[in-house]
C-alpha positions as CSV (number, residue, x, y, z in Angstrom):
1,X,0.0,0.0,0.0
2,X,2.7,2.0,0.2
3,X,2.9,2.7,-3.5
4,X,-0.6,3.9,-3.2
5,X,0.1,6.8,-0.6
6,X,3.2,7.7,-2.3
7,X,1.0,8.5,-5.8
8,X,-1.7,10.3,-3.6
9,X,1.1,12.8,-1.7
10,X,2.4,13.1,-5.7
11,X,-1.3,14.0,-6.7
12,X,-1.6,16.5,-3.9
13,X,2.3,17.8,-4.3
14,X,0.5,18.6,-8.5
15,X,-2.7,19.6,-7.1
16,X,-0.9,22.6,-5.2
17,X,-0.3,25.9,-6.3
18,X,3.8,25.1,-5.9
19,X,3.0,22.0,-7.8
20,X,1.8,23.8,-10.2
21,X,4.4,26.6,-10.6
22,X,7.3,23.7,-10.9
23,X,5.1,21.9,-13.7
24,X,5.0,25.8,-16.3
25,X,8.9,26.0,-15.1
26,X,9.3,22.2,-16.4
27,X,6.8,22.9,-19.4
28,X,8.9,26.0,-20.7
29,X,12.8,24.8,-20.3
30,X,11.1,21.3,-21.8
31,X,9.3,23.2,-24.6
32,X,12.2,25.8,-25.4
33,X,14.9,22.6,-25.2
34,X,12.9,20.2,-27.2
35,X,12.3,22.5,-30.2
36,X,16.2,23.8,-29.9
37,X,16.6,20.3,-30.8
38,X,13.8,19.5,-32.5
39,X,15.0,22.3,-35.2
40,X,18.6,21.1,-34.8
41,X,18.2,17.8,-36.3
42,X,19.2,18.2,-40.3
43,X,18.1,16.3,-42.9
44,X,21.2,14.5,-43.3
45,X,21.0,13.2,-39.8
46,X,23.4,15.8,-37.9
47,X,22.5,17.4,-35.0
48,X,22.9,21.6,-34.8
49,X,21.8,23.2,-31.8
50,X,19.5,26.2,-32.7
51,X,17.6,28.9,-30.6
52,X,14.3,27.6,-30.4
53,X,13.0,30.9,-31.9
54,X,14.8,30.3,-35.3
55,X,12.2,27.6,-35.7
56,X,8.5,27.8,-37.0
57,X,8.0,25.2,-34.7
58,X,8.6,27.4,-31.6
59,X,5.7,29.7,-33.4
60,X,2.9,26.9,-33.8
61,X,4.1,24.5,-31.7
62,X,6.0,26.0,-28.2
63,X,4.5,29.1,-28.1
64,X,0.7,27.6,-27.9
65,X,1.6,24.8,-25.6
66,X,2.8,27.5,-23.0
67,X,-0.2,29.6,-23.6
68,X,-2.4,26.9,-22.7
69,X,-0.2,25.6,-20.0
70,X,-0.3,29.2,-18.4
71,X,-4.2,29.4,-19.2
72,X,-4.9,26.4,-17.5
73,X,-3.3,27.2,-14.0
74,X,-4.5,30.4,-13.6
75,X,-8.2,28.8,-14.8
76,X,-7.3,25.9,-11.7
77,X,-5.8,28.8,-9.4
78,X,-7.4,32.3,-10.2
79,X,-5.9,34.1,-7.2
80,X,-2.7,35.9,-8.1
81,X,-2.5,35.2,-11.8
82,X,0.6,36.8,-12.9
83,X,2.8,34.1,-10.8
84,X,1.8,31.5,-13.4
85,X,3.1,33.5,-16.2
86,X,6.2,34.5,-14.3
87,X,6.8,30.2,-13.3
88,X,6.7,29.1,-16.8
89,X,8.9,32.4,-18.2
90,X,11.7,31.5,-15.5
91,X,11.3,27.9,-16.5
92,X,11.4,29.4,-20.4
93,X,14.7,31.5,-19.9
94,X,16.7,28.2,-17.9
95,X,16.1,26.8,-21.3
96,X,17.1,29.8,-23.2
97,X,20.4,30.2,-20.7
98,X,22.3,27.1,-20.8
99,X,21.3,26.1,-23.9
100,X,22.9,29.7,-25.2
101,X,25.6,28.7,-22.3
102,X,26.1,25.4,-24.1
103,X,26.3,27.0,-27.8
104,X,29.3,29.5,-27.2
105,X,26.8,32.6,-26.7
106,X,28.8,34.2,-23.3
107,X,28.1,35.5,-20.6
108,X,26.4,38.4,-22.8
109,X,23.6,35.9,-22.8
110,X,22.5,36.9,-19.2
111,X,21.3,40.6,-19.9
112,X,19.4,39.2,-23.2
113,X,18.2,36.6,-21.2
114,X,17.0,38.6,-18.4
115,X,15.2,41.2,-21.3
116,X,13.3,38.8,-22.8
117,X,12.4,37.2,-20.2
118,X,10.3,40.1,-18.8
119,X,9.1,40.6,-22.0
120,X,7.4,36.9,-22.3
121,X,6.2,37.0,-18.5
122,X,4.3,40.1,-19.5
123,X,3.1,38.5,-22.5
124,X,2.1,35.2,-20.8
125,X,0.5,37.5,-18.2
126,X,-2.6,37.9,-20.5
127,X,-3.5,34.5,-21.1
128,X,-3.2,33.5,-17.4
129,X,-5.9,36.9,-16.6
130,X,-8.0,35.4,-19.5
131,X,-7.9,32.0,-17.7
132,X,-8.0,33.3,-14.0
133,X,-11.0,35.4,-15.6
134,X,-13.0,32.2,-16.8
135,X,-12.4,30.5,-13.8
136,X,-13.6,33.0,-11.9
137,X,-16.6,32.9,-13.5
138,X,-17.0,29.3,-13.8
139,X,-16.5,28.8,-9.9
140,X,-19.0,31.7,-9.1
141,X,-21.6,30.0,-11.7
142,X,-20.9,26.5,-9.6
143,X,-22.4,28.3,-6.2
């Protein structure tokens, strides 16, 4: 039985607000590393790591999975909406740091880093209104 309470303290761990936040941190380094590589990968077999924004696949693909990510947790969470956004955009710039660390960029990488990652916090910070809007809404239709 022990397996069974250790997958119930995991579900609650998920189910919590910090949970949460360390899920959008996973789901942007995961999402900025695996389209890096993802547009890396050559025809010919070779593998070149690449920003993950010099992809269209970071356009259709990254950029509406974190939308929906951040969406979701501020729609499960309302209160305080702007900490999802500002989870997944540290998890997002990790990504962005060591694989830039990793590809020769420099240390100059930090102040670019640090730029745009302020830049998609803000950005994610509308979805994750929109979502802690709806829920809102929904939880207040429920009563």
């Amino acid at each position: 039985m022990r397996g069974v309470d250790e997958l119930g303290e995991l579900g609650r761990l998920v189910g919590s607000p910090y949970g949460i936040g360390a899920l959008l941190a996973a789901t942007g380094l995961i999402t900025w590393t695996s389209v890096s590589l993802w547009g890396g990968v050559s025809a010919g077999g070779g593998l070149d790591m690449r920003q993950a924004w010099e992809t269209p696949a970071y356009f259709y693909f990254g950029l509406p999975v974190m939308v929906a990510a951040v969406a979701a947790a501020a729609f499960l969470f309302p209160d305080r909406p702007w900490r999802w956004a500002l989870w997944l955009a540290c998890g997002h710039q990790l990504g962005v740091f060591f694989l830039g660390i990793g590809m020769q960029s420099g240390l100059s990488l930090v102040l670019v880093t640090a730029i745009l990652g302020v830049m998609l916090a803000v950005g994610f910070a509308v979805p994750a209104m929109l979502g802690a809007m709806l829920g809102r809404a929904m939880n207040q239709r429920a009563y």
